[in-house]
C-alpha positions as CSV (number, residue, x, y, z in Angstrom):
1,X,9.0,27.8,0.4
2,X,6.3,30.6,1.1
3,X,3.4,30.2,3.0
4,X,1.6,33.1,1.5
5,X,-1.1,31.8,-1.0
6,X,-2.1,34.0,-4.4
7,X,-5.4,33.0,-6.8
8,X,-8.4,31.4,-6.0
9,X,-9.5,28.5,-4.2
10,X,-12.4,27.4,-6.3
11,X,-14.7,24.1,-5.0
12,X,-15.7,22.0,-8.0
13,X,-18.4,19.0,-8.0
14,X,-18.1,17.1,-10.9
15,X,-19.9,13.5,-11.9
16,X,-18.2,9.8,-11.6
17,X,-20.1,6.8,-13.4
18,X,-23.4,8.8,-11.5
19,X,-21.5,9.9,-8.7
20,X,-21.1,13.1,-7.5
21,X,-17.3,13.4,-6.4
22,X,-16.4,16.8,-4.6
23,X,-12.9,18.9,-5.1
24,X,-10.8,22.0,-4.7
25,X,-8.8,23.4,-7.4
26,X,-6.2,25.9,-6.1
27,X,-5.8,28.6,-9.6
28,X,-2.9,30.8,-9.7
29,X,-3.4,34.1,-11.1
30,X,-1.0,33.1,-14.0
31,X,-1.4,29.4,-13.9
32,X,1.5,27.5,-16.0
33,X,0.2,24.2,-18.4
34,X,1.2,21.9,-16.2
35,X,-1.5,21.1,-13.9
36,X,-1.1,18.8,-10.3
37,X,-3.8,16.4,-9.5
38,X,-3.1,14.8,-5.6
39,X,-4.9,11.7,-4.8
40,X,-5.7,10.5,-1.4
41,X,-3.9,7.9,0.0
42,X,-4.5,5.7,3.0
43,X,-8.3,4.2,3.0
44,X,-10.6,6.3,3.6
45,X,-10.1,9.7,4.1
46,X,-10.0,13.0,2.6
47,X,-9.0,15.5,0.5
48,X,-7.0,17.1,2.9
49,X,-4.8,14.1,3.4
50,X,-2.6,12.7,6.3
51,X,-1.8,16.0,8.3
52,X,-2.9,18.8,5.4
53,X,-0.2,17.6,3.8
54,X,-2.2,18.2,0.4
55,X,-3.6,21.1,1.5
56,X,-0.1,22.9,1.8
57,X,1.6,21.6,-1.2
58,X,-2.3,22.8,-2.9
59,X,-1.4,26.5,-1.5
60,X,2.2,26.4,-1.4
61,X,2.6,25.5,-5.3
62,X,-0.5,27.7,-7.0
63,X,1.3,30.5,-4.6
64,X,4.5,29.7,-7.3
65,X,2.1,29.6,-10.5
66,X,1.1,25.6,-10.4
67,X,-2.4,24.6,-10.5
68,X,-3.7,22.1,-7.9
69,X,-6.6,19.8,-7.3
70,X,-7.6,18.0,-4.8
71,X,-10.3,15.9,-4.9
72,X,-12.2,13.1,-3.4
73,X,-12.5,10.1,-5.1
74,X,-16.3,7.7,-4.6
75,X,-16.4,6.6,-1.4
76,X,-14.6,9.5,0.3
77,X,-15.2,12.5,2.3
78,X,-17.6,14.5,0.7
79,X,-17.9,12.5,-2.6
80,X,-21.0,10.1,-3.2
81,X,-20.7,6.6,-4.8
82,X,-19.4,3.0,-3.0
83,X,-15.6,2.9,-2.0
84,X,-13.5,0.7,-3.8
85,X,-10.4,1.4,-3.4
86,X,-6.7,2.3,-4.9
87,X,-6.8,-0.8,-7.6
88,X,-10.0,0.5,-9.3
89,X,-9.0,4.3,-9.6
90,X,-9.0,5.1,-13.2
91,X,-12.4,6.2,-13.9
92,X,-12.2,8.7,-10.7
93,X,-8.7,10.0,-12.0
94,X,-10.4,10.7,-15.8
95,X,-13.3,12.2,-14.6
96,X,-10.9,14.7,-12.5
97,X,-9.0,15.3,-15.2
98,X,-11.9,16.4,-17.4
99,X,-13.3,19.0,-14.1
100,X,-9.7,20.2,-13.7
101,X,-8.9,21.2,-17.3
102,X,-12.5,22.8,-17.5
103,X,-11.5,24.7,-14.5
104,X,-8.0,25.8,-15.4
105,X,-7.9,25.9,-19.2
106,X,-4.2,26.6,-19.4
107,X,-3.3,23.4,-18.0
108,X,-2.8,21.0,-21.2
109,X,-0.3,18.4,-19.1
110,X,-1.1,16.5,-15.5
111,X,1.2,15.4,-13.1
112,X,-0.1,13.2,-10.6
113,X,0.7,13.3,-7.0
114,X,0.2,10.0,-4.3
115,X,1.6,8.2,-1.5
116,X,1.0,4.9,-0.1
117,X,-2.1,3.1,-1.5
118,X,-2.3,6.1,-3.8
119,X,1.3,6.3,-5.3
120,X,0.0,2.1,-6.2
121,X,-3.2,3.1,-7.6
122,X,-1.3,6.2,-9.9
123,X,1.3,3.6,-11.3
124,X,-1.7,1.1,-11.6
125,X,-3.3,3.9,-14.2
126,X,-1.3,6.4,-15.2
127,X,-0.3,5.3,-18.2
128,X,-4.6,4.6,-19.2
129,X,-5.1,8.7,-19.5
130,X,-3.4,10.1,-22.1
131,X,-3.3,13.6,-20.6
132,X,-0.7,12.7,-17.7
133,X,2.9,13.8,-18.5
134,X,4.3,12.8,-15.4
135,X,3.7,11.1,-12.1
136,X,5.0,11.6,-8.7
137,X,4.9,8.8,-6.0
138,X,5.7,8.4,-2.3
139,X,6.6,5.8,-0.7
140,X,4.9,3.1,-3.1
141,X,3.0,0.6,-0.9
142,X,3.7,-2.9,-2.2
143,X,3.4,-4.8,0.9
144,X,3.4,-9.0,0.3
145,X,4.5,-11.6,2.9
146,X,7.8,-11.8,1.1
147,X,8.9,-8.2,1.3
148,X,7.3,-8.2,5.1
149,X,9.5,-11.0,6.2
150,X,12.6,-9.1,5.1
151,X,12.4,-6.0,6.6
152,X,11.3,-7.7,10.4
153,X,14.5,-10.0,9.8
154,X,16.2,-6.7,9.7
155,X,14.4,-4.6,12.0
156,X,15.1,-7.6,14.8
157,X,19.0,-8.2,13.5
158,X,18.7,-4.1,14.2
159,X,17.4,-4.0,17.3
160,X,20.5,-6.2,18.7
161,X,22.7,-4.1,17.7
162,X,20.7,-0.9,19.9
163,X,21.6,-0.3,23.5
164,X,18.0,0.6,24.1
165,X,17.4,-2.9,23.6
166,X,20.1,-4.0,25.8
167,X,19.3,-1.4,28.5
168,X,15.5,-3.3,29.0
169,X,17.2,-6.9,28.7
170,X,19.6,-5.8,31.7
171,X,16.3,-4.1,33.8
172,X,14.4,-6.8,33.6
173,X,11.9,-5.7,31.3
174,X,12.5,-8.2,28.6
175,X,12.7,-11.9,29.7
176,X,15.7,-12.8,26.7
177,X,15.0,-16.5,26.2
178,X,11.1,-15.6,25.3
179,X,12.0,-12.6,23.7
180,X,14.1,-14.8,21.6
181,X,11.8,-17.5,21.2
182,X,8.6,-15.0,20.1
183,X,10.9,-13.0,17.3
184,X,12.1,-16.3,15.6
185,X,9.1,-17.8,15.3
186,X,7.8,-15.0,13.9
187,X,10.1,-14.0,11.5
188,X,10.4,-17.9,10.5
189,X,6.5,-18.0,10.3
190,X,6.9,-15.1,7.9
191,X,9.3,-16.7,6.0
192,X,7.5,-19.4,5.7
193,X,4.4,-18.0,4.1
194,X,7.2,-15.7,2.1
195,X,8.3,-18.7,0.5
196,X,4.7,-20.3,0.0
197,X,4.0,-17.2,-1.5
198,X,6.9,-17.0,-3.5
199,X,6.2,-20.6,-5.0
200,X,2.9,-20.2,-5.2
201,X,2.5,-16.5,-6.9
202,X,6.5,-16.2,-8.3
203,X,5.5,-13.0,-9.9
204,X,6.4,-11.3,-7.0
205,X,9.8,-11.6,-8.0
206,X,9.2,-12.1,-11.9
207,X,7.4,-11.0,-15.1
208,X,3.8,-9.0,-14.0
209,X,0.5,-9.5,-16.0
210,X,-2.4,-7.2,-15.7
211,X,-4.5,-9.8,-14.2
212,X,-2.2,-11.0,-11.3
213,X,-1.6,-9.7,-7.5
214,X,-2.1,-5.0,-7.3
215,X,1.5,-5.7,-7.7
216,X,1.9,-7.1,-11.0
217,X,-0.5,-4.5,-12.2
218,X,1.5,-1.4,-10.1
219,X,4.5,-3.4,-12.7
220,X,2.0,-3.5,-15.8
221,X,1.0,-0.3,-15.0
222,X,4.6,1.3,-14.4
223,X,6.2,-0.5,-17.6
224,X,3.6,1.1,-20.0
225,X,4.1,4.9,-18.7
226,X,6.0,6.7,-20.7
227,X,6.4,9.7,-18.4
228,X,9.4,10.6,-16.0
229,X,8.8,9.4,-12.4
230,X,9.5,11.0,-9.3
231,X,10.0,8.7,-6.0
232,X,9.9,10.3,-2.9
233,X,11.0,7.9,0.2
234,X,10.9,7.9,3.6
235,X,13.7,6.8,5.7
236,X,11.6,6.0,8.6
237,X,8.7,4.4,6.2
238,X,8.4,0.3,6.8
239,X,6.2,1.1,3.2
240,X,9.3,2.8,1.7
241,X,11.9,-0.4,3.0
242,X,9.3,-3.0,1.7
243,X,9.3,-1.0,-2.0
244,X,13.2,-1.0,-1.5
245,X,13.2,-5.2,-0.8
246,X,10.7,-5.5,-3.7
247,X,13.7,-3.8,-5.9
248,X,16.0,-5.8,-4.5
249,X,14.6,-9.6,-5.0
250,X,12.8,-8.4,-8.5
251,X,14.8,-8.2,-11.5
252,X,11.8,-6.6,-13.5
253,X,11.1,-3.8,-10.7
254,X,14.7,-2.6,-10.8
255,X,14.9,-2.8,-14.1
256,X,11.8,-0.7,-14.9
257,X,12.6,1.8,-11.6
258,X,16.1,2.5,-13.2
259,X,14.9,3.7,-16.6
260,X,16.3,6.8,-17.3
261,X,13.9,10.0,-16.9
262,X,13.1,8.3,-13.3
263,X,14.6,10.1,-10.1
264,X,14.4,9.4,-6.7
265,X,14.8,11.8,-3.2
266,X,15.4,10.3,0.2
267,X,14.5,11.7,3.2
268,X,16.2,10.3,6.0
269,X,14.0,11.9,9.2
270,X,10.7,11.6,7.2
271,X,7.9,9.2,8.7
272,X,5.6,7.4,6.0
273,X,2.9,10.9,5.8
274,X,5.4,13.0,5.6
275,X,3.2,14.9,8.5
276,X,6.3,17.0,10.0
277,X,6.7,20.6,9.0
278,X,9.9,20.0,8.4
279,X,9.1,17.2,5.8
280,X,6.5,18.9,4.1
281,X,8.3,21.3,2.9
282,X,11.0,19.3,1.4
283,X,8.1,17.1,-0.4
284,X,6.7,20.4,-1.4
285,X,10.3,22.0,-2.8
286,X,11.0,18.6,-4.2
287,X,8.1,18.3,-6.2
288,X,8.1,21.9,-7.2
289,X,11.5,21.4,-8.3
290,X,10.5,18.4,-10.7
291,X,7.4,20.4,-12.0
292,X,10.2,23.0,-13.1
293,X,12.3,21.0,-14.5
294,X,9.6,19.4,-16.7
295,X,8.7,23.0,-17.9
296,X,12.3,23.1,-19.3
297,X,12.5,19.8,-21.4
């Protein structure tokens, strides 16, 4: 995909529940109706995101004809108001809705873009604003001590099987027994509150309500949206395996991840930001190849 960058980069302050939240909306000279909100993901940031990885898919895609914004929601960066965090998103997200469309008026449809905490908090409230068609998620953070203890009991069967592993035990550098000893009790320690968990809050694995865990409401959230849904995942990501054991153990999850409209793109090589060059760019082509593809239905 082109680096070169055509339009304007136009900085926008627009008002939140009497906070002033700061953006950038990237306008193609042509812009197409469907518009691409990114939200930050990972506490509190920036606009910019992990490694300007917002920043390029911003340029990269209003260079193709796609309108971006990027914003700062309260709490962040340049915006005013207290942080709260990627559960309590929605009123932000409306609000840059509203200062996007008034800055692009082409753009009638919004897909939203987030990864992490942010990819949560867009299939917490998608489906509340009526103006987003589709949503595009990374790496959907849905960490609980039961998806935790499953992927350490497989990183640590792994790590057996890996002659770096074996090369420190025969230097020396690992003493086996305590080695031994430390990962068993804590992957049964983690299993134990897994299955505390489990018993006490079974909707992990079962039927969500909109006032359980983020989870249930990421499931509340994700069953009323009636848009298509991009995954991207990470092959390196412990986020990415932790959504992938979630699927596994949760009859309702897979069931609602496999409705059709929904795809999903693994990258192999690609670390939980996404931050190489070389992943970038296949986040960026991948998600400019959804936004084309939704142009044609």
């Amino acid at each position: 995909m082109t680096a070169l960058t055509s339009g304007q980069e136009i900085p926008v302050v627009f008002e939140c529940q009497g906070a002033n939240l700061v953006g950038i909306v990237h306008k193609p000279e042509a812009p197409v109706e469907f518009g691409v909100l990114t939200v930050v993901a990972g506490g509190p940031q920036y606009r910019a995101g992990v490694g300007r990885g917002l920043v390029s898919m911003g340029r990269q895609l209003s260079a193709r004809g796609i309108p971006v914004m990027r914003f700062d929601h309260r709490g962040l960066g340049d915006s005013a108001g207290d942080f709260l965090g990627f559960e309590h998103l929605e009123e932000d997200l409306r609000a840059a809705v509203a200062a996007f469309k008034a800055q692009v008026p082409q753009v009638r449809k919004i897909v939203l873009w987030g990864g992490c905490d942010a990819a949560s908090g867009i299939m917490i409230h998608a489906c509340k604003i009526p103006e987003v068609a589709s949503i595009m998620v990374g790496n959907p953070f849905v960490s609980s001590s039961v998806t935790q203890a499953a992927v350490s009991r497989q990183h640590y069967l792994k790590r057996l099987g890996q002659w770096s592993f074996w090369r420190k035990v025969l230097s020396f550098e690992y003493n086996l027994l305590d080695y031994g000893k430390a990962t068993v009790d804590k992957v049964t320690g983690r299993l134990r509150s897994a299955k505390k968990q489990s018993q006490e809050n079974p909707s992990v694995a079962a039927d969500s309500t909109e006032n359980g865990s983020f989870i249930d409401r990421m499931l509340s959230g994700f069953n009323r949206f009636q848009g298509p849904t991009l995954f991207v995942m990470s092959g390196q990501s412990l986020v990415s395996k932790e959504f992938d054991e979630l699927l596994a153990i949760s009859p309702p999850w897979k069931d609602s991840y496999s409705q059709p409209g929904n795809k999903r793109i693994d990258l192999p090589d690609a670390d939980q930001a996404f931050s190489s060059q070389d992943s970038k760019e296949r986040v960026n082509e991948a998600v400019f190849d959804w936004l084309s593809a939704l142009r044609q239905e």
